[in-house]
KETOR-485625 format. One record per residue (C-alpha): residue number from 1; residue in three letters; x, y, z. Coordinates in pm, 1 decimal, decimal comma. Example, Ala and Ser with C-alpha at 12.3 -4.5 7.8 and 13.67 -1.06 7.14 Angstrom:
REM residues 2
GUGU   num   residuo         xx         yy         zz
GUGU     1       Ala     1230,0     -450,0      780,0
GUGU     2       Ser     1367,0     -106,0      714,0
***
This chain:
REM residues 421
GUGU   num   residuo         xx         yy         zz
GUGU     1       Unk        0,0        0,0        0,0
GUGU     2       Unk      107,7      369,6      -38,4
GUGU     3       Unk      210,3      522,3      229,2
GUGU     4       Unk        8,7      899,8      185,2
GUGU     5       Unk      217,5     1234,6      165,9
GUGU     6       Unk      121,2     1478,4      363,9
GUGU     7       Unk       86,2     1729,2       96,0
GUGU     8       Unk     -163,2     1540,8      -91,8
GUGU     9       Unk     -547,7     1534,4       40,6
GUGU    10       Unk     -610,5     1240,3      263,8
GUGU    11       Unk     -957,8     1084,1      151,6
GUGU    12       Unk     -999,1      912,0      491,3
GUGU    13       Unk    -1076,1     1284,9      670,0
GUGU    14       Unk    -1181,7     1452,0      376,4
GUGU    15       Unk    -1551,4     1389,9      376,3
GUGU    16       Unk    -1917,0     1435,0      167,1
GUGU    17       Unk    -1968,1     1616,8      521,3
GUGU    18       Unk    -1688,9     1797,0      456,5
GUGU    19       Unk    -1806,2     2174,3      262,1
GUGU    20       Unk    -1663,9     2280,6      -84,4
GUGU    21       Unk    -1498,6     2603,1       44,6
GUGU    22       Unk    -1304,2     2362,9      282,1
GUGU    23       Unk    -1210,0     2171,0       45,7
GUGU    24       Unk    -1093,5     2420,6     -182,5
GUGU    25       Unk     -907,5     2583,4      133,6
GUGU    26       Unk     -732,9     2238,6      184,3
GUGU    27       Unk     -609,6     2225,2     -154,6
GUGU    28       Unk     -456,2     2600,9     -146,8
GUGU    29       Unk     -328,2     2505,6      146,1
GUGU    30       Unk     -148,8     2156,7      -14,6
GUGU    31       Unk      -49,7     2325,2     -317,0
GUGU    32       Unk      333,5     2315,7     -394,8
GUGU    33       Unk      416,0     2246,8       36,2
GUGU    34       Unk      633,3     1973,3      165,6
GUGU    35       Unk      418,0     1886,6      488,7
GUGU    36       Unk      125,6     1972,5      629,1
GUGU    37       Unk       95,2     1849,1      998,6
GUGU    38       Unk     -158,9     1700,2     1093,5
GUGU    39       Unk     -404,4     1721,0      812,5
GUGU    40       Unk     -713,3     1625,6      975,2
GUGU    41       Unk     -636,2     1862,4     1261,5
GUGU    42       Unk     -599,7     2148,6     1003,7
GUGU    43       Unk     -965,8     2010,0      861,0
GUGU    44       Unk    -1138,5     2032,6     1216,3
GUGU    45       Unk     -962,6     2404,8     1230,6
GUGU    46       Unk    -1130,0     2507,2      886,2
GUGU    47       Unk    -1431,8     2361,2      956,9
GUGU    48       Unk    -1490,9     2536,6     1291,2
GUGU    49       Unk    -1340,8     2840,1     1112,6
GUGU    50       Unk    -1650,8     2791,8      845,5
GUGU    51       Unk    -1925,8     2730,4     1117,0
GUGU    52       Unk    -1838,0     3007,1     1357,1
GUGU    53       Unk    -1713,3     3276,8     1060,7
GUGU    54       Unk    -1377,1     3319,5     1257,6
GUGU    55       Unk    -1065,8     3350,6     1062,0
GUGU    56       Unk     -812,2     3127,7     1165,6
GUGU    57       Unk     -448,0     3256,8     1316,2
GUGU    58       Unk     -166,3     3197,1     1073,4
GUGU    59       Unk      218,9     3287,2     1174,7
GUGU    60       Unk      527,8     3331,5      994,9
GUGU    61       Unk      838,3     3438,1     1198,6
GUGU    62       Unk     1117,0     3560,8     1032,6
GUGU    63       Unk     1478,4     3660,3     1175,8
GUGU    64       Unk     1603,8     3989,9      974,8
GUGU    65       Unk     1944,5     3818,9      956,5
GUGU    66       Unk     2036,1     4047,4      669,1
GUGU    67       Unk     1861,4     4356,5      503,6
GUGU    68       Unk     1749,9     4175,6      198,7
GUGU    69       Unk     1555,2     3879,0       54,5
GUGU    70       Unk     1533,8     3698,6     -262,1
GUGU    71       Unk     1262,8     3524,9     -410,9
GUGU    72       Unk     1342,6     3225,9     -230,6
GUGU    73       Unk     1222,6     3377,0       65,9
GUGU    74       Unk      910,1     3440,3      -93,6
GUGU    75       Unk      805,2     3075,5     -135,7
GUGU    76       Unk      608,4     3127,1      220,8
GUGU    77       Unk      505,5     3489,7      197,7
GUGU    78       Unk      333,6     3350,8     -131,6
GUGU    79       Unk      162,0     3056,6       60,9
GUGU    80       Unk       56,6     3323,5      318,0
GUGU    81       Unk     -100,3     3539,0      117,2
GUGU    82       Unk     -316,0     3261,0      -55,1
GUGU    83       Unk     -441,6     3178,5      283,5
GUGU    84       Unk     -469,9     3552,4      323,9
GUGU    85       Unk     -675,2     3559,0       49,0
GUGU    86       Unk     -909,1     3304,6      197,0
GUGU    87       Unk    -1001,1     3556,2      471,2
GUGU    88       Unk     -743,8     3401,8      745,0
GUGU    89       Unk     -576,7     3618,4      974,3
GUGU    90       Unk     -200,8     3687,5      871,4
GUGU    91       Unk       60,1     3766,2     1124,2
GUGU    92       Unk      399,8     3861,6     1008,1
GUGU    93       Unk      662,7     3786,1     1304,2
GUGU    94       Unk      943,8     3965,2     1299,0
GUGU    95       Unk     1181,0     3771,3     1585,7
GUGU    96       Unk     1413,0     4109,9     1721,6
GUGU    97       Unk     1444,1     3864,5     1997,6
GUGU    98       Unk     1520,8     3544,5     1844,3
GUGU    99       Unk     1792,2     3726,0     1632,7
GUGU   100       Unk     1990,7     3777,9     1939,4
GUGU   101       Unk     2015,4     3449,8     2013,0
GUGU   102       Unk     2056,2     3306,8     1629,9
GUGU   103       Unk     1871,2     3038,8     1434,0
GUGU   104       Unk     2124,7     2714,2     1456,9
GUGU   105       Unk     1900,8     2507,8     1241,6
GUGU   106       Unk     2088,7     2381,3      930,2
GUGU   107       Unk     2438,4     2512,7     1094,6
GUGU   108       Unk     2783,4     2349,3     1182,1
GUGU   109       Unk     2879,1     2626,4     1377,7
GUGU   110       Unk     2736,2     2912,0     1625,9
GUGU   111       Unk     2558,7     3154,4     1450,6
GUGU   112       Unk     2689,5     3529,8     1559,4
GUGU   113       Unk     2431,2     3712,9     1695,5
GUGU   114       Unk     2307,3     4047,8     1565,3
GUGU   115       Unk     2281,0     4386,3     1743,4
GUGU   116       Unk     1991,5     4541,3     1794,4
GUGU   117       Unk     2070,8     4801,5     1528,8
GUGU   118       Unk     2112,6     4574,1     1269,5
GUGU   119       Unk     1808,9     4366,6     1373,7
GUGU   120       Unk     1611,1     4720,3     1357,6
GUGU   121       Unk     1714,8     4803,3     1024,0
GUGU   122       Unk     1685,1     4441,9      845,3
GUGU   123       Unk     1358,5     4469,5     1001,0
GUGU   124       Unk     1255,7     4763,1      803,7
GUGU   125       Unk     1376,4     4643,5      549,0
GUGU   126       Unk     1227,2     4315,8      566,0
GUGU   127       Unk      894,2     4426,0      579,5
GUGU   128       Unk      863,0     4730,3      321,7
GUGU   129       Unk     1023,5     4409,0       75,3
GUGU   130       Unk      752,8     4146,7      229,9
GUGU   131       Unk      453,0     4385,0      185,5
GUGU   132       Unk      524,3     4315,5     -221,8
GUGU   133       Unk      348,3     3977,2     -151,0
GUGU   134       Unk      126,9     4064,2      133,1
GUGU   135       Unk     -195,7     4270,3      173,4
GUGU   136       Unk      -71,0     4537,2      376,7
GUGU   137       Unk     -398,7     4665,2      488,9
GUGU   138       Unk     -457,7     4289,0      643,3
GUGU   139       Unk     -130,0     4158,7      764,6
GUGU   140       Unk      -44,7     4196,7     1149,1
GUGU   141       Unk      296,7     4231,9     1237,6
GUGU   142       Unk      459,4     4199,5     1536,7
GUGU   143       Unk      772,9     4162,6     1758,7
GUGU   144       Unk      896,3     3855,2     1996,5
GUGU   145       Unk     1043,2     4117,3     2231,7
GUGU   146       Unk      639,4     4191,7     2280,6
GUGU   147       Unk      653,8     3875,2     2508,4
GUGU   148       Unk      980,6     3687,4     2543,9
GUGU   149       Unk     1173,7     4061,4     2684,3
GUGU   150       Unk      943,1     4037,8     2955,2
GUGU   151       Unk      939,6     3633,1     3005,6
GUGU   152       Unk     1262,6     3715,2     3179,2
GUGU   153       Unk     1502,4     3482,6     3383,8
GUGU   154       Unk     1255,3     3300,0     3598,2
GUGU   155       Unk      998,3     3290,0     3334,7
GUGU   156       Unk     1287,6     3113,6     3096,4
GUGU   157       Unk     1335,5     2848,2     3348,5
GUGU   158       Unk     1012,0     2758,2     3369,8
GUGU   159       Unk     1003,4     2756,3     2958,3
GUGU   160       Unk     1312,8     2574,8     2931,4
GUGU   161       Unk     1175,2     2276,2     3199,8
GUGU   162       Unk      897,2     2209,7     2960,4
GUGU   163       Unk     1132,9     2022,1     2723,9
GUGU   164       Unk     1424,5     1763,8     2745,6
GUGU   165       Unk     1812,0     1776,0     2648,8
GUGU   166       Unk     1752,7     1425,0     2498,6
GUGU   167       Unk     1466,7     1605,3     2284,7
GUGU   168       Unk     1656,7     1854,4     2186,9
GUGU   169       Unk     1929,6     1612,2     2121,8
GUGU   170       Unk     1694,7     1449,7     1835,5
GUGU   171       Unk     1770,5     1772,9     1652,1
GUGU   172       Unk     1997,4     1701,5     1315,0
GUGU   173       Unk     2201,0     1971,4     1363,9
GUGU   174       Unk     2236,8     1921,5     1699,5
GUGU   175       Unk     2333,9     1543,3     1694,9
GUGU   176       Unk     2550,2     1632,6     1398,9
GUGU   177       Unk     2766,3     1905,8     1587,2
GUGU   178       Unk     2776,0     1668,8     1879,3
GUGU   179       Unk     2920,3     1404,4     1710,2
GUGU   180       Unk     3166,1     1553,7     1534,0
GUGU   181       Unk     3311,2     1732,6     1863,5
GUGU   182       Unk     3149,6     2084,7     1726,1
GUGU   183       Unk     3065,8     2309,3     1991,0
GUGU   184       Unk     2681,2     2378,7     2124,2
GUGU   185       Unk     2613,6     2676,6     2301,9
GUGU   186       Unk     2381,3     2635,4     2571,0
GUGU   187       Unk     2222,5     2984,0     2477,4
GUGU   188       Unk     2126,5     2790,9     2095,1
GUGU   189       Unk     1910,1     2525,1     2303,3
GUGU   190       Unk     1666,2     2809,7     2377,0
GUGU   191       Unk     1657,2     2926,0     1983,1
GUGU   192       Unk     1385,9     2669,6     1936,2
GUGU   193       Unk     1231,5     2703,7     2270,5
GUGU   194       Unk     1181,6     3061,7     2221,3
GUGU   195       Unk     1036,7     3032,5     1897,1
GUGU   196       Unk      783,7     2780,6     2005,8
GUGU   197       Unk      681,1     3037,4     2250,6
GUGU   198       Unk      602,3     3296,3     1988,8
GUGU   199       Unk      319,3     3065,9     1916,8
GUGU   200       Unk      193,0     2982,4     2272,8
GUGU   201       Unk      197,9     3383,6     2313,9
GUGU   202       Unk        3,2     3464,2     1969,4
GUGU   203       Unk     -210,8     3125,1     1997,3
GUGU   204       Unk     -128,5     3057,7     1627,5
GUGU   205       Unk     -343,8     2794,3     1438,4
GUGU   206       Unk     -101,1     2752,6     1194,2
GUGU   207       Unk      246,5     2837,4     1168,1
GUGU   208       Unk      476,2     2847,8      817,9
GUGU   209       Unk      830,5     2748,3      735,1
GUGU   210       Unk     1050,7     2600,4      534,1
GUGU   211       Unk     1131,2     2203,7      557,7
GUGU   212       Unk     1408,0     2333,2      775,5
GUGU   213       Unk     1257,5     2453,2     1021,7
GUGU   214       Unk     1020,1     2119,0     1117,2
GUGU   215       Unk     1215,3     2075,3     1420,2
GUGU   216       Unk     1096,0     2463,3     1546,0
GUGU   217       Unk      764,6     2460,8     1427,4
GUGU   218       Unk      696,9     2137,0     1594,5
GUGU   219       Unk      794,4     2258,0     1903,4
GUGU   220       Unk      560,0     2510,3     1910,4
GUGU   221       Unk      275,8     2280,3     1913,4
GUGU   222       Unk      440,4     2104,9     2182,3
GUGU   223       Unk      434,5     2414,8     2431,3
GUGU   224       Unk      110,4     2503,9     2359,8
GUGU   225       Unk      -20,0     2195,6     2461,4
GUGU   226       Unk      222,6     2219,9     2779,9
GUGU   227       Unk       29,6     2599,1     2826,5
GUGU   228       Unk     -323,0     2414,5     2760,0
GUGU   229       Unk     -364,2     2586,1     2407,1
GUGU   230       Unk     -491,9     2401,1     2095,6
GUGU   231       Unk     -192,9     2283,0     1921,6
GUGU   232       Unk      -95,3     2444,4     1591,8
GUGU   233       Unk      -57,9     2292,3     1236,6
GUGU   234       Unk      242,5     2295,2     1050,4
GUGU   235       Unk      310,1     2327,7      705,9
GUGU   236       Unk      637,8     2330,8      543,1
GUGU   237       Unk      737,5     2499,7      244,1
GUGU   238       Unk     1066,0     2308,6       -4,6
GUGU   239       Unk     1344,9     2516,4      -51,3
GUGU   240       Unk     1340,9     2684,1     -421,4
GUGU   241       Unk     1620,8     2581,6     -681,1
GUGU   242       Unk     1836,2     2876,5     -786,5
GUGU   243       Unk     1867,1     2984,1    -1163,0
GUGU   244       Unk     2143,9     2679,3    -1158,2
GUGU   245       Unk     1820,8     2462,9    -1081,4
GUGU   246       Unk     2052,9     2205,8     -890,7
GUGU   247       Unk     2112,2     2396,8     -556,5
GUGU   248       Unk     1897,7     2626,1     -290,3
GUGU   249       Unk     1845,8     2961,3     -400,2
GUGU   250       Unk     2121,6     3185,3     -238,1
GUGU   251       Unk     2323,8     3484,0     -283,1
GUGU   252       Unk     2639,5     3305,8     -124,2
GUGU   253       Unk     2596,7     3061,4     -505,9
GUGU   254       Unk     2501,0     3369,6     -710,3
GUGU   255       Unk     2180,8     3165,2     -825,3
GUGU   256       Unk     1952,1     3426,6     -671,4
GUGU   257       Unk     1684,5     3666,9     -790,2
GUGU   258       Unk     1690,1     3972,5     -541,4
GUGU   259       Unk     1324,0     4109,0     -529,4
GUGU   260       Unk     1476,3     4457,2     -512,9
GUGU   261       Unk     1683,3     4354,8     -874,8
GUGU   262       Unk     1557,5     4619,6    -1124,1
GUGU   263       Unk     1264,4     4477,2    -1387,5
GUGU   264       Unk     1510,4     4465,9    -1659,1
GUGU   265       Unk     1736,9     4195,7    -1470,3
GUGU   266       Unk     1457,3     4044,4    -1306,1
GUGU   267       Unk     1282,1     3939,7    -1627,4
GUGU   268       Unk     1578,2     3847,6    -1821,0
GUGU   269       Unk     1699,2     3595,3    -1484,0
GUGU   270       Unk     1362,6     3419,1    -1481,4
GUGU   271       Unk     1413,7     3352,0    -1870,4
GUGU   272       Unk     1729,2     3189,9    -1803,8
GUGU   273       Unk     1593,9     2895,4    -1625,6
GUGU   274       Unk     1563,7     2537,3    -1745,6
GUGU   275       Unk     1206,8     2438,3    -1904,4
GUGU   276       Unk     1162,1     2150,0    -1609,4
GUGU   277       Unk     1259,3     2456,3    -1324,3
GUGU   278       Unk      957,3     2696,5    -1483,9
GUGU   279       Unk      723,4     2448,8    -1376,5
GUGU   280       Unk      810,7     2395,0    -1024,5
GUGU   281       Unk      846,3     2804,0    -1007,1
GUGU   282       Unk      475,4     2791,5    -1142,2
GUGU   283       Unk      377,5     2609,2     -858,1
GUGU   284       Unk      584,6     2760,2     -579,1
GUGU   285       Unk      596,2     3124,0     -710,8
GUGU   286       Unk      270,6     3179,4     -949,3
GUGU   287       Unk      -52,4     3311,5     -825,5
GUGU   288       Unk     -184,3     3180,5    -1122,6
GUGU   289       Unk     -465,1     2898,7    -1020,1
GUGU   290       Unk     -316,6     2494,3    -1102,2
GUGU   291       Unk     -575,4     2417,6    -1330,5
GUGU   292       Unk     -480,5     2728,2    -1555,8
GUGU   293       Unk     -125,7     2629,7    -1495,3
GUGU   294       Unk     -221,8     2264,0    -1611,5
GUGU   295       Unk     -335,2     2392,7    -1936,6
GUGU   296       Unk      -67,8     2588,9    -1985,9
GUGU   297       Unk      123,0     2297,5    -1947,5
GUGU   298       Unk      -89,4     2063,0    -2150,9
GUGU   299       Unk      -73,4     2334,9    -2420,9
GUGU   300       Unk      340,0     2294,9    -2408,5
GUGU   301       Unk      302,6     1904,1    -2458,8
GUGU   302       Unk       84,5     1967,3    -2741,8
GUGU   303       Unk      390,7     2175,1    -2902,4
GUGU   304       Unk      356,4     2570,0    -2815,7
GUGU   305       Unk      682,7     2697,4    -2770,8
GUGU   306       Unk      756,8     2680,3    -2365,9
GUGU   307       Unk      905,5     2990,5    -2395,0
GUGU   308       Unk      540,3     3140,5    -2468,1
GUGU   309       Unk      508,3     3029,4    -2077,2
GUGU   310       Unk      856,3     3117,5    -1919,7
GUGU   311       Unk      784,3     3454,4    -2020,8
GUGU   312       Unk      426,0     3461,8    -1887,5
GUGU   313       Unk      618,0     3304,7    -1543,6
GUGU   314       Unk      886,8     3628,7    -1613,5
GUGU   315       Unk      594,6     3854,8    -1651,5
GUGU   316       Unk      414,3     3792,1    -1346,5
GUGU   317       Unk      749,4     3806,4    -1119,1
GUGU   318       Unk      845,2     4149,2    -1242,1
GUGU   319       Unk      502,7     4282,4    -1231,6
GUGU   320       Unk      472,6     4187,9     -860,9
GUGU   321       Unk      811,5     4327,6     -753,0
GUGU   322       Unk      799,7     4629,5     -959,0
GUGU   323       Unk      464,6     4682,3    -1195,0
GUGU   324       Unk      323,1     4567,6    -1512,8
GUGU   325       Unk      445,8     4879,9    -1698,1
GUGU   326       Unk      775,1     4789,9    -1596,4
GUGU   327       Unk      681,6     4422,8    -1711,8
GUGU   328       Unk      563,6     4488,7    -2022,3
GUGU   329       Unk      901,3     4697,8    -2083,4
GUGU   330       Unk     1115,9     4398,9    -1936,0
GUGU   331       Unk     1017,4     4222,3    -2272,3
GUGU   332       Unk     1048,6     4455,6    -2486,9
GUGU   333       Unk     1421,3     4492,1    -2373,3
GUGU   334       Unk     1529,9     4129,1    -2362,1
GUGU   335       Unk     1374,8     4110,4    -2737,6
GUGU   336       Unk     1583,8     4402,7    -2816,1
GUGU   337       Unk     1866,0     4275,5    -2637,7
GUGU   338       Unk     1789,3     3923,2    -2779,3
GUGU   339       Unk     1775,2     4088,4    -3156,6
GUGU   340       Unk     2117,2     4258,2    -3103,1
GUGU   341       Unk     1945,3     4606,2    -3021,8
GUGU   342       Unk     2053,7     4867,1    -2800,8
GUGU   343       Unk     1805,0     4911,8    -2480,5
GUGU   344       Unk     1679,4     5268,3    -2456,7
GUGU   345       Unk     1794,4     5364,9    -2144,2
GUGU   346       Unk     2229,4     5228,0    -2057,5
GUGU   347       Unk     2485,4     5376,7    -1851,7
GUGU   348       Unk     2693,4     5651,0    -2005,5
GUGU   349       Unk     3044,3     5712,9    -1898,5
GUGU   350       Unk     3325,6     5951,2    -2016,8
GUGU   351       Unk     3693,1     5836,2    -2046,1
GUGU   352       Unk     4034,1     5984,9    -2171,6
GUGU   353       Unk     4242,2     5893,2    -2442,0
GUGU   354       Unk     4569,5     5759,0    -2378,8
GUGU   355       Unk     4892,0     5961,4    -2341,0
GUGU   356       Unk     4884,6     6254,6    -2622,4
GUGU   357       Unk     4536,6     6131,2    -2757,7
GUGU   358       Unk     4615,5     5810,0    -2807,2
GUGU   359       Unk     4377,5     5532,8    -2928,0
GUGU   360       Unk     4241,6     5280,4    -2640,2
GUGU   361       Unk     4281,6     4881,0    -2696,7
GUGU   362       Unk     3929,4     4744,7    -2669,4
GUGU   363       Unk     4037,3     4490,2    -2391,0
GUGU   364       Unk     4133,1     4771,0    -2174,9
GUGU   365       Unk     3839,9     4992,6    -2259,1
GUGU   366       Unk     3630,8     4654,6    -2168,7
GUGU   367       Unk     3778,4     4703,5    -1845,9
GUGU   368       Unk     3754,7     5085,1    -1783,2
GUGU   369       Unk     3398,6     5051,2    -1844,9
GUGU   370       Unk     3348,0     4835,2    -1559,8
GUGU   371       Unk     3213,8     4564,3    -1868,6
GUGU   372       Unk     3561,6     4284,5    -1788,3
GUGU   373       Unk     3703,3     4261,7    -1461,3
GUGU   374       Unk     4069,6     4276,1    -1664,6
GUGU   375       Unk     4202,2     4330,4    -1977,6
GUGU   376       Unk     4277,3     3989,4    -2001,1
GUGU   377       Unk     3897,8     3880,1    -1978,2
GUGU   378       Unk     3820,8     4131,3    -2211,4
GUGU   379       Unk     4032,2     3928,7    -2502,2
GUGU   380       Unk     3876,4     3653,7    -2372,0
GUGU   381       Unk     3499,1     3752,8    -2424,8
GUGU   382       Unk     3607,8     3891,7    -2759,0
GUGU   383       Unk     3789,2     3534,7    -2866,0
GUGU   384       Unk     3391,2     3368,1    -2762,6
GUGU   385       Unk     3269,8     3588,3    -2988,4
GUGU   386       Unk     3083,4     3792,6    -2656,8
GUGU   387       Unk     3191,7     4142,0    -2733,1
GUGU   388       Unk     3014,8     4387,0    -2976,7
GUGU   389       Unk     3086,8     4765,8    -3037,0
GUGU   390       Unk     2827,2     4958,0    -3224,2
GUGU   391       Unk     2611,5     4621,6    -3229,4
GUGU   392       Unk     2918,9     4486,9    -3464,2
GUGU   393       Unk     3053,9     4114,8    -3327,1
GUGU   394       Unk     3443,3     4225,2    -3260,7
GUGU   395       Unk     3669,8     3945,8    -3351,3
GUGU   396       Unk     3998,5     4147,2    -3330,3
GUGU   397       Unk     4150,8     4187,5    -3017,2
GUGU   398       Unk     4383,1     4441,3    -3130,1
GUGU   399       Unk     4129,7     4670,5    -3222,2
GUGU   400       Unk     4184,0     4992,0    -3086,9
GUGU   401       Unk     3941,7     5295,4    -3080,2
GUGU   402       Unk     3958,1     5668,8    -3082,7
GUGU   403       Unk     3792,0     5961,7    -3017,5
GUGU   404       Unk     3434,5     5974,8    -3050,5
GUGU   405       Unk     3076,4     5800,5    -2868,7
GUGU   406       Unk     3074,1     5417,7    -2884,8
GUGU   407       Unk     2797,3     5139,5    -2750,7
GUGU   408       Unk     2985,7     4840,9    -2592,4
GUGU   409       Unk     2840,8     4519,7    -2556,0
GUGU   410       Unk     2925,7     4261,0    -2364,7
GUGU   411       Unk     2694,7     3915,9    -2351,5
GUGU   412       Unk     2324,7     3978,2    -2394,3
GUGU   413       Unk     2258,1     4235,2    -2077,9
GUGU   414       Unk     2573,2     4438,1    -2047,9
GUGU   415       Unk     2569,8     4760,0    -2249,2
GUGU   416       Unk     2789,5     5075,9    -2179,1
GUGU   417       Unk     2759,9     5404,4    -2393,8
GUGU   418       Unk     3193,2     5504,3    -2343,2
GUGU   419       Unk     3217,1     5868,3    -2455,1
GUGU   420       Unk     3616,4     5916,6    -2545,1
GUGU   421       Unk     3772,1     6234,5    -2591,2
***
C-alpha cells in the first residue's frame, strides 16, 4: 500500500460532510508544500473556522538576519497570502528577539548574533520588501520582544523545563555538531524554545516554514499543549532551486533573484531557467490557479513553444516586484537585447584617451567601463565571440578605438555608452 504524503489530500478525513470552500481551502493550502501536519487537525480548524465565521491565526516568523531577501524567501510569503486571500488572519513575526540568540538550524557552527541596530534596520527592510506579496492593509505584524523581553530569567526556566536535552538532542544539527566534537552553546538550546513560545503567546493555528525549520515549528505545538492551548498545524514549504536549478536559491551561489533587482534583470533571470525549473516556479511562485497552470502545461506538450510560458512566469514576477508597466518593458528589452538592439535607457560614462590622444585597446576599454574585470577577460569575451561595439561582433583583439561616442556590448545584458575624448 502507499504510504500517503502529507501534501496530498487524505480521503480518509476529507468527507461528503466535509463543505466545498473547505475543500478548496485544503487544496490552497497543499499546493506546492512539503508537509502539512496534521491534516485532519488542520480540517477540524477550517471547519470550525466555516461554522463560527472566525478567521483562523496563521504565523510566519522571520529573523532579519540580513537587510534583503530573494525570491526564495518568498516561497512562504506567497503561501501566506493565498491563505490571506481566503479571509485568514495573517501575522507577520518579525523575531528582534530570536535574532539575538541566532537560528542554529541547518548550521555546523554558532551563529553570531546580531545587534539590535542591525536587527532594527533588516527589520525595516524586511517588511517594506515582504509587503510586495502581502496585503498590507490585512497583515499583522509583530515583535517577539512583545513577550519573550518580559518572560525574563525566571519565566525562561520555567520555559526551558517544559522540554528535554535528549529532545533537543533528536535535533539534526544538533546530533551532527555533537558528534563531530562541534561546539553547542547552551544559549542555541533556547533558539527553538523561544520560537515555540512565539506561538503559545500569539495562539497561532497555523504556523509556516521552510522544511528546515520542522524541528521549530513542531515545538511550538508542543508548548502550547504544555500551556493548555490548541496545538498548531504545521506546514512546510521546499526550498526553491536557484537559476542553476541544482542547488537552494542563495546569494552566497550567485543563483539568486533579489526582489529589489531592477525589472530589466529580473525578467531576463527568470528567462534563463531550465524548461523542467519553470514548472516547479509555477507552482511555488505563481498566483496563477493549477488548473490554468495545467493547461498551460498541456498546451506545451501539445507543441507551443515553452518559452510562450517562461515569459508569462517572467511577466508575473516582475510585475509583482515592480509593476506591469515595468513588465511589459522587461520584454520589450530582452527582445531588443535578444535581436542585437541597443536598450533605450544604458549607462553613459566619459573616459580619456591615452597619453597625447592616443587610441584605447578594446580589452582595456572593456575594463575601464566596468564591462571585464581585466584586460585579459576582455580578449577573452572577444575570442567567444561575446563582445560587440556599435552592435558589430568584434573578432579582433587588437582593435583599438579613438575619439568619438561608442555602444559596448558585452553578452546579452551588459551595455555601456563610453564617450572618449
Amino acid at each position: 500500500m502507499n504510504q500517503l504524503h502529507s501534501s496530498q489530500i487524505d480521503t480518509n478525513v476529507v468527507t461528503d460532510k466535509v463543505s466545498d470552500s473547505v475543500k478548496e481551502a485544503l487544496r490552497i493550502s497543499l499546493r506546492g508544500c512539503d508537509e502539512l501536519l496534521p491534516q485532519a487537525d488542520w480540517i477540524k480548524k477550517l471547519v470550525k473556522s466555516e461554522a463560527t465565521q472566525t478567521p483562523l491565526r496563521i504565523k510566519l516568523g522571520l529573523d532579519p538576519t540580513a537587510p534583503d531577501i530573494h525570491i526564495g524567501h518568498t516561497v512562504v510569503l506567497n503561501k501566506m497570502r493565498q491563505l490571506q486571500d481566503l479571509g485568514h488572519s495573517v501575522i507577520f513575526l518579525i523575531g528582534d528577539f530570536t535574532s539575538l540568540i541566532g537560528d542554529p538550524s541547518g548550521r555546523n557552527s554558532t551563529r553570531p548574533p546580531l545587534t539590535k541596530e542591525q536587527i532594527k534596520a533588516n527589520a525595516e527592510t524586511y517588511y517594506r520588501q515582504a509587503s510586495l506579496v502581502l496585503d498590507p492593509a490585512k497583515t499583522e505584524i509583530r515583535y517577539n520582544s512583545e513577550w519573550s523581553d518580559p518572560l525574563g530569567a525566571r519565566g525562561m526556566i520555567e520555559l526551558a523545563a517544559k522540554y528535554t536535552v535528549a529532545r533537543m538532542m533528536e535535533r539534526n544539527d544538533f546530533n551532527d555538531r555533537f558528534k563531530a566534537g562541534q561546539s553547542i552553546s547552551v544559549h542555541e538550546f533556547l533558539y527553538p524554545l523561544m520560537q515555540g513560545y512565539d506561538s503559545v503567546a500569539l495562539k497561532s493555528d497555523l504556523e509556516l516554514g521552510g522544511t528546515d525549520q520542522k524541528f521549530n515549528l513542531l515545538m511550538g505545538r508542543h508548548l502550547q499543549q504544555e500551556y493548555g492551548q490548541e496545538p498548531q498545524c504545521i506546514l512546510t514549504m521546499p526550498l526553491l532551486e536557484g537559476l542553476d536549478g541544482v542547488e537552494k536559491m542563495s546569494k552566497s551561489k550567485n543563483n539568486y533573484i533579489g526582489i529589489s533587482e531592477d525589472a530589466n534583470t529580473m525578467f531576463a533571470k527568470v528567462l534563463s531557467i531550465s524548461d523542467v525549473l519553470m514548472w516547479r516556479w509555477y507552482t511555488l511562485l505563481s498566483f496563477q490557479s493549477e488548473t490554468a497552470i495545467d493547461a498551460l502545461k498541456a498546451e506545451v506538450v501539445a507543441g507551443r513553444n515553452p518559452k510562450d510560458a517562461k515569459v508569462a512566469l517572467a511577466k508575473e514576477i516582475t510585475a509583482r516586484f515592480h509593476c506591469a508597466a515595468a513588465a511589459d518593458a522587461a520584454e520589450q528589452d530582452f527582445i531588443n537585447r535578444s535581436k542585437g538592439g541597443v536598450p533605450d535607457e544604458i549607462t553613459e560614462i566619459s573616459l580619456p584617451l591615452g597619453e597625447g590622444g592616443a587610441a584605447i585597446g578594446i580589452g582595456a576599454l572593456l575594463k575601464m567601463a566596468n564591462l571585464a574585470a581585466s584586460s585579459g577577460e576582455g580578449n577573452r569575451l572577444i575570442d567567444g565571440g561575446g563582445v560587440r561595439v556599435d552592435s558589430h561582433v568584434v573578432s579582433d583583439k587588437g582593435l583599438k578605438l579613438g575619439a568619438g561616442v561608442y555602444v559596448l556590448q558585452v553578452g546579452k545584458r551588459k551595455f555601456s555608452k563610453v564617450v572618449l575624448s
